[in-house]
C-alpha positions as CSV (number, residue, x, y, z in Angstrom):
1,X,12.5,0.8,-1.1
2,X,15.4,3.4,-0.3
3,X,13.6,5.8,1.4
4,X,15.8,9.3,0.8
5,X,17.5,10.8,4.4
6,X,15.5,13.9,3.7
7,X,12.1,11.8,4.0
8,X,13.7,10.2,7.2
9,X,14.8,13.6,8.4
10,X,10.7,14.4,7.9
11,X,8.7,11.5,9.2
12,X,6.4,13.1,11.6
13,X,6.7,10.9,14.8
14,X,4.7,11.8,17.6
15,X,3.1,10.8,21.3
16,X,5.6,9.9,23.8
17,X,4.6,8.6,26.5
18,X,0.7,8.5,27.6
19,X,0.7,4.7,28.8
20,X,-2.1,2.7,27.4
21,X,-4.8,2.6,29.5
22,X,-7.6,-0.7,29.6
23,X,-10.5,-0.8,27.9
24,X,-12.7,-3.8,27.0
25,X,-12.5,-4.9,23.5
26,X,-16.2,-5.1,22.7
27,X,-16.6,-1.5,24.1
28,X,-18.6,1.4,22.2
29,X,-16.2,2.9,20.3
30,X,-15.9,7.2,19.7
31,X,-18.5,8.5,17.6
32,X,-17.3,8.9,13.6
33,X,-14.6,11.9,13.3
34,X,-15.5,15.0,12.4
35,X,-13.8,17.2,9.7
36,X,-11.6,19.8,11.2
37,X,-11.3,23.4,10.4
38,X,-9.1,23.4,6.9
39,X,-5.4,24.1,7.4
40,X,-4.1,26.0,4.5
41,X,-5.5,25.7,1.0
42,X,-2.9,27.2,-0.7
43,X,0.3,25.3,0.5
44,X,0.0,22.5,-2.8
45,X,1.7,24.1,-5.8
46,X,2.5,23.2,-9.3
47,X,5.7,21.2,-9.7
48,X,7.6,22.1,-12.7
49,X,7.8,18.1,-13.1
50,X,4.4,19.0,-14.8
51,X,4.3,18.3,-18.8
52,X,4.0,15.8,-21.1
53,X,6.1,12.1,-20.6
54,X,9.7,12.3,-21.7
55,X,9.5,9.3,-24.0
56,X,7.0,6.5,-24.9
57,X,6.4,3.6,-27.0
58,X,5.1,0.3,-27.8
59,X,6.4,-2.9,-26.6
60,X,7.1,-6.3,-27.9
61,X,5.1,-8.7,-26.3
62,X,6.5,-9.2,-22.5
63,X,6.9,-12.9,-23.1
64,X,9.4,-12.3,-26.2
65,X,11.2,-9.8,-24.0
66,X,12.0,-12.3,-21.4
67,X,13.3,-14.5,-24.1
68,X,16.3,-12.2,-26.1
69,X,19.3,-13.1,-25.2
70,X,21.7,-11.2,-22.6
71,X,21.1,-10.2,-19.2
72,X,21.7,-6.6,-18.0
73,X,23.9,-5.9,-16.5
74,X,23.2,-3.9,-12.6
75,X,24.7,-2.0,-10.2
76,X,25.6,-3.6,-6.2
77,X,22.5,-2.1,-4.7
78,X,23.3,1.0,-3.5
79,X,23.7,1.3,0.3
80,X,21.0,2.7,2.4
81,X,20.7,6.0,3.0
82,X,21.4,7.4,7.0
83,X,18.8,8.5,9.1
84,X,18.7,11.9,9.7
85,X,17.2,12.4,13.5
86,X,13.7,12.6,14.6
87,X,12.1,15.8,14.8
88,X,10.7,16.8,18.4
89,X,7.8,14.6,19.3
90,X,4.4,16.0,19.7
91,X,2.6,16.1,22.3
92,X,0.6,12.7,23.5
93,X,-3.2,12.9,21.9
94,X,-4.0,10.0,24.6
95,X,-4.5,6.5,25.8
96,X,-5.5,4.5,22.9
97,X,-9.7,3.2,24.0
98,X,-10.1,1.7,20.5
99,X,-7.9,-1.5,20.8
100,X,-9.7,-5.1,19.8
101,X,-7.7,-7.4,22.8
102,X,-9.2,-10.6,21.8
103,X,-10.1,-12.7,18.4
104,X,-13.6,-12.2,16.9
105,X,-15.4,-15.3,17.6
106,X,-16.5,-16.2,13.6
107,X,-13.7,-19.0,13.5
108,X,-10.4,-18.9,11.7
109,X,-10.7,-17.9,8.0
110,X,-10.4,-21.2,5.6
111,X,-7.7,-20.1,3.0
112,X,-7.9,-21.5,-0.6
113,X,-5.0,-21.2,-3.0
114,X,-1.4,-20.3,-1.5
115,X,1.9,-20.7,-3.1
116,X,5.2,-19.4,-3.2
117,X,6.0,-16.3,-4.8
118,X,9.2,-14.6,-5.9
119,X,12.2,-15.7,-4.0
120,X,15.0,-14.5,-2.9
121,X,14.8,-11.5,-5.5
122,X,17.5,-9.2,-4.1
123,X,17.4,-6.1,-2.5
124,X,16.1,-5.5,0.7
125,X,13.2,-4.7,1.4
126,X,11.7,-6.9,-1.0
127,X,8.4,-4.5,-1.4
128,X,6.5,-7.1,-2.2
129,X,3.2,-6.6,-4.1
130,X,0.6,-8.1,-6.5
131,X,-2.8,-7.6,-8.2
132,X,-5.1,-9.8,-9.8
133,X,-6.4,-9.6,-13.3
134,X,-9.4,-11.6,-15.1
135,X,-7.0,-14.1,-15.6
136,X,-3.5,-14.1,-14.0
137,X,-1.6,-13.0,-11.1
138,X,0.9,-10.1,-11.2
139,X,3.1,-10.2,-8.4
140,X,6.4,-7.7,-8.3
141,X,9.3,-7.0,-6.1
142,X,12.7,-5.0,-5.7
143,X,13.5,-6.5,-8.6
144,X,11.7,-9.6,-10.1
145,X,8.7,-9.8,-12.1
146,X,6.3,-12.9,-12.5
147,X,3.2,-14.0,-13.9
148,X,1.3,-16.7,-12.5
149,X,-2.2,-18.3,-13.2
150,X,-4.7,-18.6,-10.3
151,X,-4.0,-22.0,-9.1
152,X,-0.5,-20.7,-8.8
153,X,1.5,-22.0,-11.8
154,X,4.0,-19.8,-13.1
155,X,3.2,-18.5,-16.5
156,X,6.5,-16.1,-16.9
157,X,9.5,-15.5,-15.1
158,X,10.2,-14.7,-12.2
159,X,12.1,-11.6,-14.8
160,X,14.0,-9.1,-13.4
161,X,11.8,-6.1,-13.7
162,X,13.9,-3.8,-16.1
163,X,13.1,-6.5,-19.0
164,X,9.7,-4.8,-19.3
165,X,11.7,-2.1,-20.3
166,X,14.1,-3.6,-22.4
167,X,14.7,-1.1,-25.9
168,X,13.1,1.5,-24.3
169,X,16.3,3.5,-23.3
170,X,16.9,5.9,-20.6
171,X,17.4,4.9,-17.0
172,X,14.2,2.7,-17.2
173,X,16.3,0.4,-19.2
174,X,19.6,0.7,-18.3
175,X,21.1,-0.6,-15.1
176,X,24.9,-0.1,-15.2
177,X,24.4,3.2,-13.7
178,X,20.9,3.5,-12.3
179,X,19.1,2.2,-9.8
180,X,15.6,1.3,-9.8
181,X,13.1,0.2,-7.3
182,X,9.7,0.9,-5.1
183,X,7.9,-1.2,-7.7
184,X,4.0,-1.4,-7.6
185,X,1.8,-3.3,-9.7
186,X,-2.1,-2.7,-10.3
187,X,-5.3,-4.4,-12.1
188,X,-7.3,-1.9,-13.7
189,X,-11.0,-3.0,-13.0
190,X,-12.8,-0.1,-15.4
191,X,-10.3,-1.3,-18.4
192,X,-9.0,-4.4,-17.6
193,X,-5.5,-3.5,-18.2
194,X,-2.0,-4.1,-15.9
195,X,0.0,-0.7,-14.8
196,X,3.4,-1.6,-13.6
197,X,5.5,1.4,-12.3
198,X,8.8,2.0,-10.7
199,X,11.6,4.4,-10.2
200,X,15.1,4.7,-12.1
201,X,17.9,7.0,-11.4
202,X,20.8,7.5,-13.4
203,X,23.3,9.0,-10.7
204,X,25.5,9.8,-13.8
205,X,23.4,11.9,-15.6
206,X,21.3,12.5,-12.1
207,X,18.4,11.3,-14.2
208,X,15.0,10.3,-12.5
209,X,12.3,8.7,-14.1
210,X,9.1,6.9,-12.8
211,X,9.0,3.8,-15.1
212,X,5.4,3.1,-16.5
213,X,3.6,0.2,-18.1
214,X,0.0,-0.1,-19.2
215,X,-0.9,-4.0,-20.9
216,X,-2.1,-3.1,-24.2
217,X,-4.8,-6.3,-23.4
218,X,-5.8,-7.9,-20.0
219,X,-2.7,-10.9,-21.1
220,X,-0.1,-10.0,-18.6
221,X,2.6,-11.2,-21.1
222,X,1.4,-9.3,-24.1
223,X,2.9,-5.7,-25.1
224,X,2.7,-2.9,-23.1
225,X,2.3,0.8,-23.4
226,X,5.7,2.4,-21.9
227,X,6.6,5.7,-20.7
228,X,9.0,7.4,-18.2
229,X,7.9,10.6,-16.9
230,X,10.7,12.9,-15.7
231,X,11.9,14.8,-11.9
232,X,13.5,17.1,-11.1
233,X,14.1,14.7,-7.5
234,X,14.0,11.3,-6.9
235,X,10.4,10.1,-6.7
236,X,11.2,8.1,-4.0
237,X,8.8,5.4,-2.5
238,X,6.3,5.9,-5.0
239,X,2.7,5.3,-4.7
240,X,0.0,5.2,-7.6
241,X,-3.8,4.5,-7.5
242,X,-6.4,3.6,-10.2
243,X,-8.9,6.7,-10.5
244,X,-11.2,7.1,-13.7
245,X,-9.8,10.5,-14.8
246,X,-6.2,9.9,-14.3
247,X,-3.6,7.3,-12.4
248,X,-2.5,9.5,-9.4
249,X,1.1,8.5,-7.9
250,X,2.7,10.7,-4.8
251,X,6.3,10.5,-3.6
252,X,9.2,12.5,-2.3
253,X,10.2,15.5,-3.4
254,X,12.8,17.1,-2.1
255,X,13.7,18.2,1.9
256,X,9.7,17.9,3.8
257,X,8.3,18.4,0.0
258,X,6.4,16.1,-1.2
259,X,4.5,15.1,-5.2
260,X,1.3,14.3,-6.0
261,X,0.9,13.7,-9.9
262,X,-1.9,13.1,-12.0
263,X,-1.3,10.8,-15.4
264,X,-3.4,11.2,-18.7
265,X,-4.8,7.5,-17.9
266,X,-7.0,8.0,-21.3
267,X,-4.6,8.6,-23.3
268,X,-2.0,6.2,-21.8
269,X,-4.8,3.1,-22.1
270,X,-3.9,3.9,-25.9
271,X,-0.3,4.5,-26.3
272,X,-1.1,8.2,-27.0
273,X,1.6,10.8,-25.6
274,X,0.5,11.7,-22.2
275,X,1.2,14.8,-19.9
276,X,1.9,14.4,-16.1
277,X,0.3,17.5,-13.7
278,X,2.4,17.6,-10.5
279,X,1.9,19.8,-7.3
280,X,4.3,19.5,-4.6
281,X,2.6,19.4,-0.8
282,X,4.5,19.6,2.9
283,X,3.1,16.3,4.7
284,X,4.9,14.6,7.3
285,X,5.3,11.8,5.0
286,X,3.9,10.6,1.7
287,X,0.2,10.4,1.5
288,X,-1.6,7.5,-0.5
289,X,-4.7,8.0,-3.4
290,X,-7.7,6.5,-3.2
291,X,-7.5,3.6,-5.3
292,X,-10.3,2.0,-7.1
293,X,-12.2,-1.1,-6.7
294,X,-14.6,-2.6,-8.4
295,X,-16.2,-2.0,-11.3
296,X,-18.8,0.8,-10.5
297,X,-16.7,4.1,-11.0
298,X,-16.7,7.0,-8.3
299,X,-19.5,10.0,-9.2
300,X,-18.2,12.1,-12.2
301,X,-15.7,14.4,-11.3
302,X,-14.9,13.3,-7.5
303,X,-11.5,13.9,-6.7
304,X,-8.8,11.8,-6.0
305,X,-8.9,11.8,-1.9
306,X,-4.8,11.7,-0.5
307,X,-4.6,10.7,3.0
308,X,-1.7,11.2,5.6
309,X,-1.1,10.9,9.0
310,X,-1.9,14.2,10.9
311,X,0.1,16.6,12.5
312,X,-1.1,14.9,16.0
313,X,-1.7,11.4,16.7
314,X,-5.7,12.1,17.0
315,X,-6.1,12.9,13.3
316,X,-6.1,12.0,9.8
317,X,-4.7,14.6,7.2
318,X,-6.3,14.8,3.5
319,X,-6.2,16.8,-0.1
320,X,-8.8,16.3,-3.0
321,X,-7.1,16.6,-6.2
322,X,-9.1,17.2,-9.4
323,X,-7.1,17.1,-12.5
324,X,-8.8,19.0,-15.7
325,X,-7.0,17.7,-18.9
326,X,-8.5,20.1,-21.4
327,X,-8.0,22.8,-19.0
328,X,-5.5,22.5,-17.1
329,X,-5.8,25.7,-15.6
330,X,-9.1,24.6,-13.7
331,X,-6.9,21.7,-11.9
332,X,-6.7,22.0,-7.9
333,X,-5.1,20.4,-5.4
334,X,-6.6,21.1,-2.1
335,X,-5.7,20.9,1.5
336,X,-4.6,19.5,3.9
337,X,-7.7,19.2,6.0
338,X,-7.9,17.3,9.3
339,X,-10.6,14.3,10.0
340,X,-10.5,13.8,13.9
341,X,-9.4,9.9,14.8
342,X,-9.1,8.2,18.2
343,X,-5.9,9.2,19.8
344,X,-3.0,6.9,19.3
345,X,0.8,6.2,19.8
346,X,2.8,5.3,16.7
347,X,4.5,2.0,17.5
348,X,7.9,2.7,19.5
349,X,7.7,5.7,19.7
350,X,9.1,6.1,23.0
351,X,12.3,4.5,21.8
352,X,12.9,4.3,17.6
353,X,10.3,3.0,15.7
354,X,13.0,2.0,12.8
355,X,14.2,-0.2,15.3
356,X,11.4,-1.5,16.5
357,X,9.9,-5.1,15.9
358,X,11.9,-7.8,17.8
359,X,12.3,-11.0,16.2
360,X,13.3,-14.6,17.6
361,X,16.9,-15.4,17.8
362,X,18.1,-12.3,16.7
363,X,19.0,-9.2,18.6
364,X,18.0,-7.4,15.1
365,X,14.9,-5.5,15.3
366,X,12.4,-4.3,12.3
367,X,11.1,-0.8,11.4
368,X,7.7,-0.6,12.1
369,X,6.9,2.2,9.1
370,X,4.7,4.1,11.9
371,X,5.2,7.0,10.7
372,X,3.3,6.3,7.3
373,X,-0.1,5.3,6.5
374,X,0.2,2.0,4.5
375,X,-0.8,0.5,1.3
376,X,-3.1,0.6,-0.1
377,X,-6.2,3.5,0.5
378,X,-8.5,1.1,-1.0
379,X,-12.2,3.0,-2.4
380,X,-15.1,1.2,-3.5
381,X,-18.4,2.6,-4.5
382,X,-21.1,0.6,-3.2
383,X,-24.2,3.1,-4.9
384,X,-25.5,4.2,-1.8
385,X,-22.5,5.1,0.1
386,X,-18.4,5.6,-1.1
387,X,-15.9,3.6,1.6
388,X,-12.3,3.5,1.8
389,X,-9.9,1.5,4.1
390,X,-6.8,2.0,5.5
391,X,-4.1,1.2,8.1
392,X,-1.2,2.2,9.8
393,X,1.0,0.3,13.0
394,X,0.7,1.8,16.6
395,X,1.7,0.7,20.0
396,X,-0.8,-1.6,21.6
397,X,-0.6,-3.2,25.0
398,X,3.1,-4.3,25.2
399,X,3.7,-4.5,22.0
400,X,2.5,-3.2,17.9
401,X,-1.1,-3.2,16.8
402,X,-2.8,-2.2,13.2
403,X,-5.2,0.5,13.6
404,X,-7.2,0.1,10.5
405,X,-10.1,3.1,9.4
406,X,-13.1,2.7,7.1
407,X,-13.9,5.9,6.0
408,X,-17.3,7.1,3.9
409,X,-17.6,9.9,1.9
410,X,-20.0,12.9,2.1
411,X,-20.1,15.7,-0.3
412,X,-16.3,14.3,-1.3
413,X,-15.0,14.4,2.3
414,X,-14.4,11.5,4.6
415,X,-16.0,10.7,7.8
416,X,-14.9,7.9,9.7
417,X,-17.5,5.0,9.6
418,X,-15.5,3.2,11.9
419,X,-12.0,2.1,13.5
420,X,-9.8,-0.4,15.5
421,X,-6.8,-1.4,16.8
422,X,-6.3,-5.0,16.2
423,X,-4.2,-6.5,18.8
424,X,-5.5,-10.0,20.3
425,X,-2.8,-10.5,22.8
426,X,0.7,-8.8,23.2
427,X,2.9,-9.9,20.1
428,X,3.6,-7.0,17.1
429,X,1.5,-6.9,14.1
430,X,2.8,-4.6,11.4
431,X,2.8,-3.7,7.3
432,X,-0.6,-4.3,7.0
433,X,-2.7,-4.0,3.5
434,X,-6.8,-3.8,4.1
435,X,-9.5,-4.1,1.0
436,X,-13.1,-4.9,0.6
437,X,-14.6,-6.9,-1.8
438,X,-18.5,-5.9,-3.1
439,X,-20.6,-6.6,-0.3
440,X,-18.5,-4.7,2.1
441,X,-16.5,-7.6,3.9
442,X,-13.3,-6.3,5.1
443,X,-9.9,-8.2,4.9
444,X,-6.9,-7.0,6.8
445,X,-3.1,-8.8,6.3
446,X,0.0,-8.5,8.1
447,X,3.0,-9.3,9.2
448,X,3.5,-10.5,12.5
449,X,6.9,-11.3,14.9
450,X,7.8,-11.3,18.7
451,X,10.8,-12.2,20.3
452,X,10.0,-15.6,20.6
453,X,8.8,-15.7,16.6
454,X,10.0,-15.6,13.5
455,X,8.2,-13.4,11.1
456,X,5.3,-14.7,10.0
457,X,1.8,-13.4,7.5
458,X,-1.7,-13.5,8.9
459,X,-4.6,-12.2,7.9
460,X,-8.0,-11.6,9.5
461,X,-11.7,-9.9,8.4
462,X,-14.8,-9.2,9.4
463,X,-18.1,-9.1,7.4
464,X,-19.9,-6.3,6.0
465,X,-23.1,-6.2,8.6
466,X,-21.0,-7.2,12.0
467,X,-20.7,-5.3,14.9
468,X,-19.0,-1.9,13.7
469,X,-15.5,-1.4,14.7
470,X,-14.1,-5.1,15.3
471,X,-12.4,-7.8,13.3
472,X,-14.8,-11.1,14.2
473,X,-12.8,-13.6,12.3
474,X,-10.2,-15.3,14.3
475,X,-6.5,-14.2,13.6
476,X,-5.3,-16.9,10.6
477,X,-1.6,-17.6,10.0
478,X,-1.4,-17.7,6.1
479,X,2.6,-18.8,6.4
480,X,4.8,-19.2,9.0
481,X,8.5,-18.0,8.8
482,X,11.6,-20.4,9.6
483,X,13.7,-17.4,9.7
484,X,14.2,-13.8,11.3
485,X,16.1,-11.2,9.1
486,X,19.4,-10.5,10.8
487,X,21.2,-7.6,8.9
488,X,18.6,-5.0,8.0
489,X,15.8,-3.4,9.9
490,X,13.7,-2.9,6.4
491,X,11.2,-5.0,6.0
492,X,8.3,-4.5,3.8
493,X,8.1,-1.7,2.7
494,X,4.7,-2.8,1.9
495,X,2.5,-5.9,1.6
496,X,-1.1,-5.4,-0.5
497,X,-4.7,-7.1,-0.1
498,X,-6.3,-7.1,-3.3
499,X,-9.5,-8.4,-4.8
500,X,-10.2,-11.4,-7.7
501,X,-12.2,-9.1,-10.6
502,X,-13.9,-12.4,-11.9
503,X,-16.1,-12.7,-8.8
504,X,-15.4,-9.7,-6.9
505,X,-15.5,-11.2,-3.3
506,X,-12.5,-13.2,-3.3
507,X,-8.8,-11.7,-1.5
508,X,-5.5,-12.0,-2.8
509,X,-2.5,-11.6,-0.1
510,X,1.0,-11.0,-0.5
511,X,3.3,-10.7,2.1
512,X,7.2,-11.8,2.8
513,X,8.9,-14.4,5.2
514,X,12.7,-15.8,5.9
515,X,12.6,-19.8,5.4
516,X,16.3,-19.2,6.9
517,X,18.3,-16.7,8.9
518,X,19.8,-13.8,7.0
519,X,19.6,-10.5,4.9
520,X,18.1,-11.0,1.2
521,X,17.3,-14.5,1.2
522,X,13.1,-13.5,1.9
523,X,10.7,-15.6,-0.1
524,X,7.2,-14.3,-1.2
525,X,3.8,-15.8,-0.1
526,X,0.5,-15.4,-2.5
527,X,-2.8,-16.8,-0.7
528,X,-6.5,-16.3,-1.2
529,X,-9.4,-16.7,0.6
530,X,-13.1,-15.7,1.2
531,X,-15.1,-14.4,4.1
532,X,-18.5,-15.0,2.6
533,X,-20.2,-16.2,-0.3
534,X,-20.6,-12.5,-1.1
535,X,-24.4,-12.9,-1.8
536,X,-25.6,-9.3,-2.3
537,X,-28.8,-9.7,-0.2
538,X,-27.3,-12.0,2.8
539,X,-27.7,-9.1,5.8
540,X,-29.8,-11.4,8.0
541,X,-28.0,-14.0,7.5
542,X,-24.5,-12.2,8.4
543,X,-26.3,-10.8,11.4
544,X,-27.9,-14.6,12.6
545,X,-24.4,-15.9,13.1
546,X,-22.2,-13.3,14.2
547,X,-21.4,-14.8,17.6
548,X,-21.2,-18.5,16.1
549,X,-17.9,-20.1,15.3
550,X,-18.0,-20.7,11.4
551,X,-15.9,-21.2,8.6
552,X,-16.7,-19.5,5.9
553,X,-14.9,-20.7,2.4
């Protein structure tokens, strides 16, 4: 949510210039990326942020909590921090020859349930996010909380999202003079469990927390594990991901310093104390952790893969952190090392990309969050090979474009499998979330606005066995806004794609809109859908009608 001015003072931006040159969409695209010669191993250190959580406990159920009387009480939300100037751009890495400039030809994507979500929550961005468990929907934003069945009836609240923590104590709990925010919400698949996290600060006490709850059972509204791990700094934009041997969250640190932690995710699945192991990390900005899918776990002992934007737009930027509880000693973070990616621009570059996305009726523009790669890095072990997605926005053709990567794993370091552009015609498509389900299908969502459109949340896909490197189902407009935003430039800060557990094939997508004109008044939008019927052994049959026009429900 509030991104600190020393993270804005950081964000790498790069590429000016280097107009993009024609190239037809279908086109053979560059051969996978290589890995690149390893930067500096020994750059990652260990945060003194590293120990055990500063308090935990057991909750009431969630459901009584949202029933005891009083509200807290909490702060105006604190202004948004300036922008400290952008560093010298890089030199262009060149034309982008990767862009998709027309729809796949599969048909538009048939969606199946799609409500509304949280509205008008407060705060903006809204960071809106959810996950889906074996039963329920968690959706969460800056600063509501709500649980809602699969046809979309809401079970609980929306709640403001400090009432998890109500009689905790601390920062996590009390409002008057703290701020919290940057919330994120995740299904466990290997323990079917809910982790909710977000940031506090007490700017009395300059007290910063990241605010943790694991679900005690897979009921959403049940009790919850809680505990608040402690920073020297405000962990600032923080992002966690499901891994077997720990939950791994990064975010700021302090000036261009960066955290990467590693949580005790054993001993947190059972209200045990739990220690935190941190190592701070220069990046341009904050990397994400591979975050699990699925129910088939990664190969024992595979690290936690963090992956950034690269020093130059032709690049990707990793670390492989494996954490060692019983010895923690034999932890290591290492990196960065450098996966080679088809040159790019980040989107606006050439003039701000904080100010960057126009929107009808509104001389107001959005930040386009180029600088950052964008939630989630989404891993799934498949048995015979390990992929992860991931996305970021970058200038295509007149006007903003997701370039979206599946990476595969070999001997624990990533290889790109393939990569696109999506940009069917000029408009700007931004704040995109990709996942696959178990067959290897691909969903991709986003937001989308011109000048002569309000903001609005589409989605496309592609199946597992089509043509490499392209999106084949047409683009699909999951809600169409009413509104543009007309007093902030933050939007987002993030959206996420995630993936039913029950049959493991279906998406989830959340993602904002304005029904109106204004600042703060964004409503939520929760749709599903499926790309295939997710039939294990269907590879003919996704090859036979690749160039058809079909629906697929």
């Amino acid at each position: 949510m509030h991104v600190s001015a020393a993270l804005r003072s950081f964000l790498a931006v790069a590429s000016v210039g280097a107009a993009l040159l024609a190239s037809p969409a279908w086109s053979a695209m560059p051969a996978a990326g290589a890995v690149l010669k390893t930067v500096d191993h020994s750059q990652a250190t260990r945060s003194p942020d590293s120990g055990p959580a500063v308090h935990h406990d057991t909750s009431p159920p969630l459901r009584e909590l949202s029933q005891r009387s009083g509200q807290l009480l909490r702060a105006s939300d604190p202004a948004l921090p300036s922008k400290g100037p952008h560093p010298p751009s890089t030199e262009a890495a060149g034309p982008d020859r990767v862009v998709q400039d027309r729809n796949g030809s599969r048909g538009r994507i048939r969606l199946g349930v799609s409500f509304e979500g949280i509205r008008e929550g407060g705060g903006t961005p809204p960071d809106p996010n959810a996950s889906v468990g074996s039963r329920q929907i968690v959706e969460i934003t800056n600063f509501k909380l709500a649980v809602y069945s699969k046809s979309g009836a809401t079970l609980l609240g929306p709640l403001t999202t400090e009432t998890l923590f109500r009689g905790f104590g601390g920062p996590c709990e009390t409002a008057q003079n703290a701020f919290l925010g940057d919330p994120e919400v995740r299904w466990d698949s290997l323990a079917h469990r809910w982790i909710i996290n977000q940031f506090a600060r007490d700017d009395v006490t300059n007290t910063n927390r990241l605010c943790v709850g694991v679900s005690r059972t897979s009921d959403a509204t049940g009790e919850y594990y809680r505990y608040a791990f402690g920073y020297q700094n405000l962990p600032d934009h923080p992002k966690f991901a499901v891994w077997p041997d720990a939950y791994y969250v990064t975010a700021t640190a302090a000036g261009s310093l960066f955290e990467a932690c590693a949580w005790d995710r054993h001993r947190m699945l059972r209200g045990a104390d739990a220690d935190q192991q941190c190592y701070t990390l220069p990046a341009s900005t904050i990397p994400l952790g591979s975050d699990l899918d699925g129910t088939t776990p990664p190969p024992r002992g595979e690290p936690n893969l963090l992956i950034n934007l690269g020093p130059t737009d032709d690049r990707l930027q990793y670390w492989r952190f494996h954490v060692d509880w019983t010895h923690q000693a034999r932890t290591t973070l290492t990196g960065p090392e450098e996966l080679r990616v088809a040159p790019y621009t980040r989107a606006c570059e050439s003039t701000d990309p904080t100010q960057c996305v126009p929107q009808a009726g509104t001389t107001q523009k959005l930040d386009s969050l180029s600088y950052s790669p964008m939630y989630r890095f989404a891993y799934r072990n498949f048995g015979d090979h390990q992929s992860l997605v991931v996305n970021h926005a970058v200038d295509a053709r007149g006007g903003v474009g997701v370039r979206w990567y599946e990476l595969r794993l070999h001997h624990s370091r990533p290889v790109v499998h393939q990569q696109s552009t999506y940009a069917p015609g000029p408009t700007y498509r931004w704040m995109g979330s990709a996942a696959q389900n178990k067959v290897g299908d691909i969903a991709l969502g986003y937001s989308q606005s011109s000048s002569r459109t309000h903001p609005s949340i589409r989605v496309t896909g592609r199946l597992a066995h089509d043509p490499r490197n392209l999106m084949t189902f047409h683009e699909t407009t999951v809600w169409t806004g009413a509104g543009s935003q007309t007093g902030s430039n933050r939007w987002g800060d993030y959206t996420s794609m995630a993936i039913d557990p029950v049959d493991d094939c279906t998406f989830w997508y959340t993602n904002q809109y304005q029904p109106a004109d204004g600042t703060g008044n964004w409503n939520t939008r929760i749709a599903s859908f499926r790309l295939s019927d997710c039939h294990v052994h269907r590879h003919h049959h996704g090859h036979s009608r690749q160039h058809g026009h079909h629906r697929h429900g």
